[in-house]
KOLGU-4560 file (N, C-alpha, C; in nm, 3 decimals, padded with zeros to 5 digits):
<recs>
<n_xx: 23.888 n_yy: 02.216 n_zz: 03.815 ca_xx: 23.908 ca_yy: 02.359 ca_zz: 03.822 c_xx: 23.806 c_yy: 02.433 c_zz: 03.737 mol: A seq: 1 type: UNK>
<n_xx: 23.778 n_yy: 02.394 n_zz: 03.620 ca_xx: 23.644 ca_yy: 02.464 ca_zz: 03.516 c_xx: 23.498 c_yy: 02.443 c_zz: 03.593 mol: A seq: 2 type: UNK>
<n_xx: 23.524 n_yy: 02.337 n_zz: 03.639 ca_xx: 23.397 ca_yy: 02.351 ca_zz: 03.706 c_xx: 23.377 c_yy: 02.495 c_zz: 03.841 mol: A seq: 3 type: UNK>
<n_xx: 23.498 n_yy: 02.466 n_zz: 03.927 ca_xx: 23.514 ca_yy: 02.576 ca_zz: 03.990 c_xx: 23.439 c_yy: 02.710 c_zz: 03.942 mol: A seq: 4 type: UNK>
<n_xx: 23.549 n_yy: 02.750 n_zz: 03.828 ca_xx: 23.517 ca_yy: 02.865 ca_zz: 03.803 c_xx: 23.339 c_yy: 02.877 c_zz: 03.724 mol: A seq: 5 type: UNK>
<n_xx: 23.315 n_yy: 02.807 n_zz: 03.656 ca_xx: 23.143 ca_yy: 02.785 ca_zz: 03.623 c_xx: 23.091 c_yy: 02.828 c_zz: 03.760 mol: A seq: 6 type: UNK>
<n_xx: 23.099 n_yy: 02.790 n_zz: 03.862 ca_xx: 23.017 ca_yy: 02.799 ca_zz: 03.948 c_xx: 23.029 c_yy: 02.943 c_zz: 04.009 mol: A seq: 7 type: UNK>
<n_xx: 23.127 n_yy: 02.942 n_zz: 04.066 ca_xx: 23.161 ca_yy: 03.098 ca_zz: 04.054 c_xx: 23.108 c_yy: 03.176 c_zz: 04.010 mol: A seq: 8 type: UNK>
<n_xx: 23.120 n_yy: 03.189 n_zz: 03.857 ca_xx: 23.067 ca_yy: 03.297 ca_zz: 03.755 c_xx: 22.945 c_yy: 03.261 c_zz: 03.724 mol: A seq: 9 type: UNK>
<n_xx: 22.856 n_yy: 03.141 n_zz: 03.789 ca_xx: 22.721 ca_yy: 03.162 ca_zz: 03.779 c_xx: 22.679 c_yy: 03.215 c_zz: 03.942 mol: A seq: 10 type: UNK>
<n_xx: 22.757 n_yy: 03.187 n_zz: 04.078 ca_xx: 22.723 ca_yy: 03.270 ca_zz: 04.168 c_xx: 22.706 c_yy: 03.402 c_zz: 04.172 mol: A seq: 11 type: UNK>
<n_xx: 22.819 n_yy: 03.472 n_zz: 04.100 ca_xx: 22.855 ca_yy: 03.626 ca_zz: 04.080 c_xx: 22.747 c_yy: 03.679 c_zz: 04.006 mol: A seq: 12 type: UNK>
<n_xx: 22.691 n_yy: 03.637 n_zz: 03.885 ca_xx: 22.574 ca_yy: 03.676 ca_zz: 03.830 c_xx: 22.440 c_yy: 03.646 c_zz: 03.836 mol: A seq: 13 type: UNK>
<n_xx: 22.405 n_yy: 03.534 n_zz: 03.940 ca_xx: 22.296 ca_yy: 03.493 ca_zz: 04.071 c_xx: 22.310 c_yy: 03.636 c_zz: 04.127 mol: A seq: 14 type: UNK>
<n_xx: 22.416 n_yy: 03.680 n_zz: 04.204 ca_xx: 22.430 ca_yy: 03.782 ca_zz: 04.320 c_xx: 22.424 c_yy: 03.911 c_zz: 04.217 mol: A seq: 15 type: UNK>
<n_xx: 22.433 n_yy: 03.951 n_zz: 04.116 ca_xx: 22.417 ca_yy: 04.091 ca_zz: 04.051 c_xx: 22.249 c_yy: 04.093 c_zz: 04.015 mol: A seq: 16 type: UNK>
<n_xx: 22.218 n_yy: 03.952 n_zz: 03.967 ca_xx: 22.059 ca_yy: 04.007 ca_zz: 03.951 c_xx: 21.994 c_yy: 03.994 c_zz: 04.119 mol: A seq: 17 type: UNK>
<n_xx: 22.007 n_yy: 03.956 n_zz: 04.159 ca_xx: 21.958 ca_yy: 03.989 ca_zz: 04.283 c_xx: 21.945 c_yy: 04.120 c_zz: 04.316 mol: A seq: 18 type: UNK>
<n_xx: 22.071 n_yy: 04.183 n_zz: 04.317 ca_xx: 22.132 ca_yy: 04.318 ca_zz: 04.350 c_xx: 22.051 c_yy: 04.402 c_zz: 04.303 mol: A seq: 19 type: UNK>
<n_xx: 22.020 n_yy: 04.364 n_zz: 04.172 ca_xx: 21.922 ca_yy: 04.504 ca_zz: 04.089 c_xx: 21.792 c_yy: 04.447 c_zz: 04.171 mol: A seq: 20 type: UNK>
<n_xx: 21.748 n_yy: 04.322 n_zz: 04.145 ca_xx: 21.652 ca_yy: 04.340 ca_zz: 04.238 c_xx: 21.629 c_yy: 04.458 c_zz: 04.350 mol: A seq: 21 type: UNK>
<n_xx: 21.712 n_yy: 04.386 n_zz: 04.416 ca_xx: 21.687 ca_yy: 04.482 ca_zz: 04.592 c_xx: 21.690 c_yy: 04.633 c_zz: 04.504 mol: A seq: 22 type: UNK>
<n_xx: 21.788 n_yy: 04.702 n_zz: 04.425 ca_xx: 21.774 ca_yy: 04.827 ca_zz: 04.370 c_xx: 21.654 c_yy: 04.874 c_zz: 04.346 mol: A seq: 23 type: UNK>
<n_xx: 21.587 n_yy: 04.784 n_zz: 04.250 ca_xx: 21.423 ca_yy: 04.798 ca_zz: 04.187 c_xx: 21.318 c_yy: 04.831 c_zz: 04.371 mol: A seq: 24 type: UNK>
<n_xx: 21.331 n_yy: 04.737 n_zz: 04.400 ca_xx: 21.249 ca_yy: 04.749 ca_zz: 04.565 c_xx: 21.311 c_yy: 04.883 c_zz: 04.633 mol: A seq: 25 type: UNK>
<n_xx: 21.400 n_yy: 04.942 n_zz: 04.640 ca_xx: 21.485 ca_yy: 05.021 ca_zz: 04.721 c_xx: 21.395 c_yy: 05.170 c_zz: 04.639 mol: A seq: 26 type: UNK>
<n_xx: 21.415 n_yy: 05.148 n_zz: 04.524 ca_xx: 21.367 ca_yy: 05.269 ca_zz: 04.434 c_xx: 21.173 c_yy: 05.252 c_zz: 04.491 mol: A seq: 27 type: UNK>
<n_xx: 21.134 n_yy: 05.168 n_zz: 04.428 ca_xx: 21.015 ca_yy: 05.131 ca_zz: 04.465 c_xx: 20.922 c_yy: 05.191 c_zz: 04.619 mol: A seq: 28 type: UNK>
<n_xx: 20.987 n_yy: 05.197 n_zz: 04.722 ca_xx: 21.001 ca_yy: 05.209 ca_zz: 04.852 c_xx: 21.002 c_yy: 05.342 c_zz: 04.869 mol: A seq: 29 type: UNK>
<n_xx: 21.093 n_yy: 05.409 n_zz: 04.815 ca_xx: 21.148 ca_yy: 05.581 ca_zz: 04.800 c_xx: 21.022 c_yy: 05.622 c_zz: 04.730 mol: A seq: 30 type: UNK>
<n_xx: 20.978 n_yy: 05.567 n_zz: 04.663 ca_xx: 20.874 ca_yy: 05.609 ca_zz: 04.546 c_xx: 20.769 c_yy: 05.643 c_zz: 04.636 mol: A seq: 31 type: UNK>
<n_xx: 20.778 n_yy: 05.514 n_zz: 04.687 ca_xx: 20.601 ca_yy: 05.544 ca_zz: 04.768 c_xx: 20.613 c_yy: 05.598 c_zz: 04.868 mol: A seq: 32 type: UNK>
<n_xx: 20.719 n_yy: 05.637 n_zz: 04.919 ca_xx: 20.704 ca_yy: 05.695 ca_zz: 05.082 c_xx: 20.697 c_yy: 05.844 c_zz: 05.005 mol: A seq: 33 type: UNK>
<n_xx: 20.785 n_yy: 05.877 n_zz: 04.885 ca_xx: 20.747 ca_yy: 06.027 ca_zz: 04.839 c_xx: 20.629 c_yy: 06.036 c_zz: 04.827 mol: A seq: 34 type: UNK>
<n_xx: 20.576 n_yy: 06.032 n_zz: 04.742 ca_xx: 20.430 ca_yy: 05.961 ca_zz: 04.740 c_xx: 20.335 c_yy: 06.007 c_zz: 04.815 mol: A seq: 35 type: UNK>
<n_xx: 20.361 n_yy: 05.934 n_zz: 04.934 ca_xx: 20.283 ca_yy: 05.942 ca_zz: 05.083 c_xx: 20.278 c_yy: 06.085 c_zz: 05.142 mol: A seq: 36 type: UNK>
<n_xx: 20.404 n_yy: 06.123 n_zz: 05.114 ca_xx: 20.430 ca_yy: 06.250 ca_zz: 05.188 c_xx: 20.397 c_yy: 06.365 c_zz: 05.133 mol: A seq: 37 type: UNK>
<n_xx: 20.421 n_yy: 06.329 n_zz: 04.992 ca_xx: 20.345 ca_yy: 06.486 ca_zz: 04.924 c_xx: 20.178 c_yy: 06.469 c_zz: 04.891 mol: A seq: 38 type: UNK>
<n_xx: 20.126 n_yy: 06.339 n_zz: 04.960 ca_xx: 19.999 ca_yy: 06.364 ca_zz: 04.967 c_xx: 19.988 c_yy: 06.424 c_zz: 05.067 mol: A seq: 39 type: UNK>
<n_xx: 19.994 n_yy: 06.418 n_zz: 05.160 ca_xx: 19.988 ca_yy: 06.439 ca_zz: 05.338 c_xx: 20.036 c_yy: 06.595 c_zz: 05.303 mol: A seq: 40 type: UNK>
<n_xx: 20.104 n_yy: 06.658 n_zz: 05.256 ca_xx: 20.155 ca_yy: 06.765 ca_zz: 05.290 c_xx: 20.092 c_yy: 06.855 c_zz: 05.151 mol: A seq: 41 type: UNK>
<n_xx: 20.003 n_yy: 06.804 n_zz: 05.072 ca_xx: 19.986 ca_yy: 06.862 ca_zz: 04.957 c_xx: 19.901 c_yy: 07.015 c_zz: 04.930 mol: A seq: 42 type: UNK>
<n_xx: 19.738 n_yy: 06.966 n_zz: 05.057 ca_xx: 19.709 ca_yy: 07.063 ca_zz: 05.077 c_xx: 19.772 c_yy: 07.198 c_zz: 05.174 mol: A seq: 43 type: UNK>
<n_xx: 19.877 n_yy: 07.156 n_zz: 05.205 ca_xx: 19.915 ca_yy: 07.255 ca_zz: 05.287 c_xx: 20.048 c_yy: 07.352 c_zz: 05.159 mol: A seq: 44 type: UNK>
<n_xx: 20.084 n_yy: 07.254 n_zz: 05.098 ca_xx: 20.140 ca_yy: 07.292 ca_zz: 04.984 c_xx: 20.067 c_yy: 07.452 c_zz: 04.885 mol: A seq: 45 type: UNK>
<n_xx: 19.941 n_yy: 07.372 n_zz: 04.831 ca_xx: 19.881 ca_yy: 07.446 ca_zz: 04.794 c_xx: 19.843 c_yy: 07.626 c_zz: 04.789 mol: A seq: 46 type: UNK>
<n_xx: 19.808 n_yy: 07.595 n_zz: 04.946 ca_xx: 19.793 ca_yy: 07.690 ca_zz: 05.040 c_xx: 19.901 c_yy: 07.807 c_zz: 04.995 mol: A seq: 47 type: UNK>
<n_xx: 20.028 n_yy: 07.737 n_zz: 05.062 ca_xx: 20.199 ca_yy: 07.814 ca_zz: 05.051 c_xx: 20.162 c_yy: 07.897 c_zz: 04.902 mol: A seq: 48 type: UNK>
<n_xx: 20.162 n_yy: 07.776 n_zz: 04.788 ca_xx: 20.153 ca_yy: 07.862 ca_zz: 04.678 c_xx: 20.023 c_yy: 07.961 c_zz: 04.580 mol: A seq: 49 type: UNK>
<n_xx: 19.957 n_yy: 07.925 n_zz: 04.646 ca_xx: 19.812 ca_yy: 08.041 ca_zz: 04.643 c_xx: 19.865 c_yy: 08.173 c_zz: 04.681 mol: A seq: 50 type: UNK>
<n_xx: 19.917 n_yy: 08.176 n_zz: 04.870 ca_xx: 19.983 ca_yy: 08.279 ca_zz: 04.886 c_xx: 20.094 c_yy: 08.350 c_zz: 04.815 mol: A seq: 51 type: UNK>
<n_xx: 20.162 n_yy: 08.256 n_zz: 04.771 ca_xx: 20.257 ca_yy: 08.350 ca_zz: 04.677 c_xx: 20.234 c_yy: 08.391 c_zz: 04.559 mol: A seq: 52 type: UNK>
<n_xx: 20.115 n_yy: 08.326 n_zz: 04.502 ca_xx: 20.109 ca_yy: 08.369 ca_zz: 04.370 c_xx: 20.038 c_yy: 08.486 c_zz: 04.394 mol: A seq: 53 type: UNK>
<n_xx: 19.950 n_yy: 08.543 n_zz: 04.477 ca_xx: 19.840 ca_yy: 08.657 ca_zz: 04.523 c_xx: 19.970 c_yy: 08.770 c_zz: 04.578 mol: A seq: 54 type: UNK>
<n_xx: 20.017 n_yy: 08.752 n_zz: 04.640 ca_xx: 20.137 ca_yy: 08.840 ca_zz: 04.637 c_xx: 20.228 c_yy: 08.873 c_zz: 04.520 mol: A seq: 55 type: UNK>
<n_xx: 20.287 n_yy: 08.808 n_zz: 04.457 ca_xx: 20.305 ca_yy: 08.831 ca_zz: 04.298 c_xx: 20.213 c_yy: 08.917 c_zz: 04.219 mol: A seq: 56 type: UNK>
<n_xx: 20.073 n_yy: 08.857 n_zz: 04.248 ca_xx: 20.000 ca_yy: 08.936 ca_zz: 04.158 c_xx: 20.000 c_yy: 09.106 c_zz: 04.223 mol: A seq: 57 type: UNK>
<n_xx: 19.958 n_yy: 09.071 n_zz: 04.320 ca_xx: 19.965 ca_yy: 09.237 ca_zz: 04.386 c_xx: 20.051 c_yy: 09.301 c_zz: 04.387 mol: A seq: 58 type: UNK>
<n_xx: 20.233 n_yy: 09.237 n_zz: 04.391 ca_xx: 20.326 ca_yy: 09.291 ca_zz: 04.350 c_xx: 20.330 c_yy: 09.353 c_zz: 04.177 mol: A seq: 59 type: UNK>
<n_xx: 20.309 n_yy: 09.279 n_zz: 04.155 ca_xx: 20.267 ca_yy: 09.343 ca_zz: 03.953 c_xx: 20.209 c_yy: 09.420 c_zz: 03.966 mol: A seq: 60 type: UNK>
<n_xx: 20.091 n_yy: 09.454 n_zz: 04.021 ca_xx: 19.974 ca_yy: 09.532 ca_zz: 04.009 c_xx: 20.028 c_yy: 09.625 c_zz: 04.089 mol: A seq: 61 type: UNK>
<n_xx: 20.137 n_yy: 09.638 n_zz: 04.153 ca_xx: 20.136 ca_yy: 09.797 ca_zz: 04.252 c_xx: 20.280 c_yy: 09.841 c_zz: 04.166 mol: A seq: 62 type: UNK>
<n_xx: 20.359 n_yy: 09.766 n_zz: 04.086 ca_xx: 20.430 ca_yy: 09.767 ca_zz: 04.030 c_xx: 20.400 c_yy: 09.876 c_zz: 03.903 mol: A seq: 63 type: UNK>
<n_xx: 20.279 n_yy: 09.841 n_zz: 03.805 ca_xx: 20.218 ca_yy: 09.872 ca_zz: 03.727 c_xx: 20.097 c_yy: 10.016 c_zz: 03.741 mol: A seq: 64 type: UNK>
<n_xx: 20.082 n_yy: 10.007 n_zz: 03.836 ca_xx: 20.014 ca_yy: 10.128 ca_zz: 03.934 c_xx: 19.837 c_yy: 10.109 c_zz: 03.896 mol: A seq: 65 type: UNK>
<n_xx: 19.766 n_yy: 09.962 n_zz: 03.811 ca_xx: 19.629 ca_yy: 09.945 ca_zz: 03.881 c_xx: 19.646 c_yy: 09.858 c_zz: 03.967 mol: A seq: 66 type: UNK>
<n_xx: 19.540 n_yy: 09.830 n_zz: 04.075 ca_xx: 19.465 ca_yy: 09.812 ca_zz: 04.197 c_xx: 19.419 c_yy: 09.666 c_zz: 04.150 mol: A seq: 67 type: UNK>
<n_xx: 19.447 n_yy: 09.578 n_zz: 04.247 ca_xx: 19.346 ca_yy: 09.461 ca_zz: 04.189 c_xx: 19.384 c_yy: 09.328 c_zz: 04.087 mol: A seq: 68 type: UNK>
<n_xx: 19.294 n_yy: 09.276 n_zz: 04.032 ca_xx: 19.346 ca_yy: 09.206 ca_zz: 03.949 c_xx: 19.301 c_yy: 09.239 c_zz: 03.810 mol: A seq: 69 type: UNK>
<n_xx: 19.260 n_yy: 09.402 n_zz: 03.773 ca_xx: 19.211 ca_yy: 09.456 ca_zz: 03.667 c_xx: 19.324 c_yy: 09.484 c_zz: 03.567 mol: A seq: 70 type: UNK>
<n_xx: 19.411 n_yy: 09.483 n_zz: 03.563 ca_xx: 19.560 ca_yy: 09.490 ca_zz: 03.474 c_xx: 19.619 c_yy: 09.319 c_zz: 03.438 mol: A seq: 71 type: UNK>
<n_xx: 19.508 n_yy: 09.209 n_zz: 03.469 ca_xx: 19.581 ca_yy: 09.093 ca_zz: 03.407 c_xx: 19.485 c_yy: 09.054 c_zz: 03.304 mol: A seq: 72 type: UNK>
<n_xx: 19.412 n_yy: 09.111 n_zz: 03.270 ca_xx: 19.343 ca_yy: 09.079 ca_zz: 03.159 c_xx: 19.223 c_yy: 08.981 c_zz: 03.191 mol: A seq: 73 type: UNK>
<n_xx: 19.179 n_yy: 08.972 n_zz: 03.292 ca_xx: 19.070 ca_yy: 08.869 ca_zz: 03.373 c_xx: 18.964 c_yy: 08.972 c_zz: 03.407 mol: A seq: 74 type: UNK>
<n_xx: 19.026 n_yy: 09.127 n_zz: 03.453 ca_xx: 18.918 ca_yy: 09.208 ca_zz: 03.469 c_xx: 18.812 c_yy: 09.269 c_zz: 03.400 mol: A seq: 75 type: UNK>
<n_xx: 18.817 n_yy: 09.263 n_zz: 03.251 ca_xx: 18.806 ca_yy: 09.289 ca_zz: 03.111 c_xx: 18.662 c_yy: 09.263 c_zz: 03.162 mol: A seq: 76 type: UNK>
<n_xx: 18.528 n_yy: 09.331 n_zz: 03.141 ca_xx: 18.417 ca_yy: 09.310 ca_zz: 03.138 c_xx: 18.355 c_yy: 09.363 c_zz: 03.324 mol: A seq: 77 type: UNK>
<n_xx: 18.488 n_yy: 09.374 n_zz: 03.371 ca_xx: 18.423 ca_yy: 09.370 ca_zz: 03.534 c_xx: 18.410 c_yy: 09.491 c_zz: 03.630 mol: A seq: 78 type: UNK>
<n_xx: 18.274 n_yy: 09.523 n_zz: 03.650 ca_xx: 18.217 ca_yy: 09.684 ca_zz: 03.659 c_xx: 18.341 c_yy: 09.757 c_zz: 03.765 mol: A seq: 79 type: UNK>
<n_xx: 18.386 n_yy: 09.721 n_zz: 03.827 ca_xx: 18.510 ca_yy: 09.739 ca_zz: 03.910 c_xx: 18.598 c_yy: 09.801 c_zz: 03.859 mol: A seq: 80 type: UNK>
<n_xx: 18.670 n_yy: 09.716 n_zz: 03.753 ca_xx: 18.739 ca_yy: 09.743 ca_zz: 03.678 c_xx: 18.704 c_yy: 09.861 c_zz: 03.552 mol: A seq: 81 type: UNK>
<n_xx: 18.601 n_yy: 09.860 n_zz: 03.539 ca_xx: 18.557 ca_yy: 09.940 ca_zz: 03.409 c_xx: 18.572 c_yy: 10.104 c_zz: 03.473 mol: A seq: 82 type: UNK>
<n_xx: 18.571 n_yy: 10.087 n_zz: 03.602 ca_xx: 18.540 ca_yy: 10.248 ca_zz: 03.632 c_xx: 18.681 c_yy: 10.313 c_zz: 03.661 mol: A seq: 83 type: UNK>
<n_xx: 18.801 n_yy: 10.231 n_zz: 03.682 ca_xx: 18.899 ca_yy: 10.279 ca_zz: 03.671 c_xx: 19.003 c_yy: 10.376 c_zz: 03.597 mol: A seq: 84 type: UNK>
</recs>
């Protein structure tokens, strides 16, 4: 019967490291297919948020009532801006 159970309780913990195994691969797998996909989709990503940040800015700026990007402190020196 001790032997029984030895074997047992070395099957059961055979089968749990396994388990994390497959977990580790399962995670692993998820990893890289994210991965994959926010390469593939990255420049288009980009894009999305260029546009929104240029709208933001122009929202501030019409918000604030100058024109442009002369009210973020980038215009500082720029003949554009200076004549405002």
């Amino acid at each position: 019967m001790l032997s029984f159970v030895r074997f047992y309780l070395r099957f059961v913990r055979a089968k749990l490291g396994a388990t994390a195994i497959e977990y580790g691969f399962l995670a692993a797998l998820i990893a890289i297919a994210m991965l994959g996909a926010l390469t593939m989709l990255g420049d288009s990503l980009v894009t999305i948020f260029d546009g929104v940040t240029s709208d933001v800015v122009a929202a501030q700026a019409a918000a604030s009532g100058v024109e442009g990007n002369c009210g973020d402190g980038e215009g500082a020196g720029n003949a554009e801006c200076e004549n405002k």
